[in-house]
C-alpha positions as CSV (number, residue, x, y, z in Angstrom):
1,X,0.0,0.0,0.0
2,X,1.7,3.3,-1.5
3,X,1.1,6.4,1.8
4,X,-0.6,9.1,1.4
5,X,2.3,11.3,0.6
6,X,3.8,8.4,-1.6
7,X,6.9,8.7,0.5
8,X,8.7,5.5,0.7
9,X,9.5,4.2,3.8
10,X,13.7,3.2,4.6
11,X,15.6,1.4,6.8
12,X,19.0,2.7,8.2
13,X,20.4,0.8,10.9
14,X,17.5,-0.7,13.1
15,X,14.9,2.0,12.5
16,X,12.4,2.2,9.8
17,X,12.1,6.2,8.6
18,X,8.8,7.2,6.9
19,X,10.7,8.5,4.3
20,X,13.9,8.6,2.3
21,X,14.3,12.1,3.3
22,X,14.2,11.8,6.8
23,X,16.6,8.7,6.8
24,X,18.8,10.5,4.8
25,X,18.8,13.5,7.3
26,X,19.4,10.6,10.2
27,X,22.3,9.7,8.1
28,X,23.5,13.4,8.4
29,X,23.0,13.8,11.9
30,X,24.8,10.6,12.9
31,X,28.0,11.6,10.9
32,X,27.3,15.1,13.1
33,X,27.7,13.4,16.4
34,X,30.5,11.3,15.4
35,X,32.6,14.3,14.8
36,X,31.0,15.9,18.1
37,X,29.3,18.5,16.2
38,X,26.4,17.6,17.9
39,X,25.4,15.7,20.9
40,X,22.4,13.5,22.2
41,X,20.6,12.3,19.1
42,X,17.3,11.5,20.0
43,X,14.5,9.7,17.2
44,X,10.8,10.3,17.5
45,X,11.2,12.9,20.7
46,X,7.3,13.5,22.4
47,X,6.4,16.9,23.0
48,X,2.8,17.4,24.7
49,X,0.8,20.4,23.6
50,X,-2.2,19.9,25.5
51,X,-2.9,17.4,28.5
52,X,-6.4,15.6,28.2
53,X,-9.2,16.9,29.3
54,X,-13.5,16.4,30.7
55,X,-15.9,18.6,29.6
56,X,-19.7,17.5,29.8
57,X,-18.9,14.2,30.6
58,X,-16.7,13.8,27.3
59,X,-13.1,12.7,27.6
60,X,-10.6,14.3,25.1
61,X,-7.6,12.6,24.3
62,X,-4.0,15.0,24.8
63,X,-2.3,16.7,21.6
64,X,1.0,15.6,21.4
65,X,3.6,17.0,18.9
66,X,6.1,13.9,17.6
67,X,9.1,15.2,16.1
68,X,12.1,13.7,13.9
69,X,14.7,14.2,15.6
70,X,15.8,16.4,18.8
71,X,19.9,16.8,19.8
72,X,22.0,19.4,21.4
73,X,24.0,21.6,19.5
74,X,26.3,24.4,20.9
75,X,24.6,24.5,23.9
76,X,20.8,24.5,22.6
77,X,18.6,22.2,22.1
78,X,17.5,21.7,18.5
79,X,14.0,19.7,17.3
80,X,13.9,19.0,13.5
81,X,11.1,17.8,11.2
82,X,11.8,16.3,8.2
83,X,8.7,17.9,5.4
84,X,8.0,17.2,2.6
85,X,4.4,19.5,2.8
86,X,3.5,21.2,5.6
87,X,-0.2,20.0,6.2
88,X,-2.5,22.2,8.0
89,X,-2.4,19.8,11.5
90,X,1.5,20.4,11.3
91,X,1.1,24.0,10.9
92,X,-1.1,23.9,13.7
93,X,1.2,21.9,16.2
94,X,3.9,24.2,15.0
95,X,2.2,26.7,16.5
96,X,1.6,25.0,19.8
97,X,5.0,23.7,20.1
98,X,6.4,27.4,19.4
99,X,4.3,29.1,22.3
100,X,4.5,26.0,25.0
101,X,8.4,25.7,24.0
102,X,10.0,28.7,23.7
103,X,13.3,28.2,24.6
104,X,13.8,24.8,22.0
105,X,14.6,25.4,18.5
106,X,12.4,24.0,16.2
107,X,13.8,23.6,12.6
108,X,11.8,22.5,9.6
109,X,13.8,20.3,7.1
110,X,12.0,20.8,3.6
């Protein structure tokens, strides 16, 4: 079954990437931290946006932002996203993420 974006999913090392652009960029950022350009790769980092919440007896589920990729590099912390298109969700969780995380760097990788 082709995805919706017909990105192809790769695997690089033991992880499965949902696309060959955002393995590729792993592939980058390891050769990074290897010569200690950067520090602390993390895959798939969780951010939450919103916690849950009960409202006239209705339940609704938290809003959680996952990312690429998140590492440290001169001293900040960078979050990356590997796009392709920008949907209008992401756009909205980019918004989120930017007011509940103002002191992490989020970079879009396009």
């Amino acid at each position: 079954m082709q995805s919706k974006y017909k990105n192809k999913k790769t695997q690089v090392d033991m992880y499965i990437f949902d696309s060959a652009k955002e393995a590729q960029r792993y592939r980058e950022l390891k050769l990074l931290e290897r010569a200690k350009e950067i520090s602390n790769l993390e895959l798939q980092p969780r951010f939450l946006l919103q916690e849950s919440f009960r409202k006239n007896g209705k339940t609704y589920r938290k809003i959680e932002y996952v990312a690429d990729f998140r590492y440290n590099e001169n001293g900040k912390t960078i979050v990356e996203d590997v796009k392709g298109l920008q949907t209008d969700v992401f756009k909205i969780k980019h918004k989120l993420f930017e007011k509940k995380y103002p002191d992490l760097e989020l970079r879009i990788i396009e």
